[in-house]
Phi, psi and omega in degrees: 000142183258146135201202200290155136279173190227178207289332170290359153311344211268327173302323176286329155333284152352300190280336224241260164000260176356280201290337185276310202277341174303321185272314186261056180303347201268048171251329217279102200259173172300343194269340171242347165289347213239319185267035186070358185273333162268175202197133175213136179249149168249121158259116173048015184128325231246086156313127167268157164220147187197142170327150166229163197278019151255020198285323179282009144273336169308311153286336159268063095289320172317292201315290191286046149264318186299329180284302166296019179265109198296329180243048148209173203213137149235117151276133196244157178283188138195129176285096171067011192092354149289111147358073169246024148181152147247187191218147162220138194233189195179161186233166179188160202233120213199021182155240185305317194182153216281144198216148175248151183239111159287117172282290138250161185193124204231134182233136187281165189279329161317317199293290188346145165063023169230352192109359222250339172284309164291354177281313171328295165318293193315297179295344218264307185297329153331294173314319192285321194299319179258012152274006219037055186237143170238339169236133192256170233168122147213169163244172176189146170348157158261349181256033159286037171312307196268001167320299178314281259241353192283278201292357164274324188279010163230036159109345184288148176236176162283122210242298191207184170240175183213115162274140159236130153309128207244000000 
């Protein structure tokens, strides 16, 4: 089952996030690197990324601003009465017309491989669609492969790359 999420969600969000980008760094995108919740080292030419050790207060500030936000939306799966992924989005306005952003979209490994990340997906683009927005953005890791290939097989292409200085 999809629905909204609600504020009593936010730890188990948290908590989800967390536990994911702690195991899974190549989830860690410029974006979490850019509001403190990542962290990058240069080894030899090679960005590392890792959680930092302020990221999870860094994030539930993220988090919780999207929920008071009239141009955003989180959705949560849910399994058997358990959280088992969310998705977040947001509309935003930055030139010609307002473009919608999947900010994240997170599934547990349990979940995974059932539908519940296209479902996710599915509401999320919905929502923006009956805001009238059709064009959409998200980022991902770059060693996110297989996140890349979840979002080719459902119409998104590669648009640019993004350098930090290291």
């Amino acid at each position: 089952m999809i629905r909204k999420a609600e504020l009593q969600d936010l730890e188990v969000l948290k908590d989800m996030f967390w536990t994911h980008i702690s195991g899974h760094t190549e989830y860690i995108s410029h974006g979490e690197l850019q509001m403190g919740v990542g962290v990058a080292r240069n080894d030899g030419g090679e960005l590392v990324t890792g959680p930092s050790a302020s990221g999870k207060e860094y994030w539930m500030k993220y988090i919780s601003g999207k929920f008071s936000s009239p141009d955003a939306e989180i959705f949560v799966s849910e399994d058997d009465g358990r959280v088992s992924g969310f998705c977040v989005t947001e509309i935003t306005e930055d030139g010609a017309a307002p473009f919608g952003i999947i900010c994240d979209i997170l599934v547990d490994a349990a979940s995974r491989g059932r539908g519940t990340g296209g479902a996710l997906l599915e509401k999320a683009l919905s929502w923006l669609r009956g805001r009238g927005i059709e064009d959409v953005y998200l980022e991902s890791g770059k060693n996110n492969a297989e996140a890349h290939e979840f979002f080719i097989r459902r119409g998104f292409v590669h648009v640019s790359d993004v350098f930090k200085l290291a």
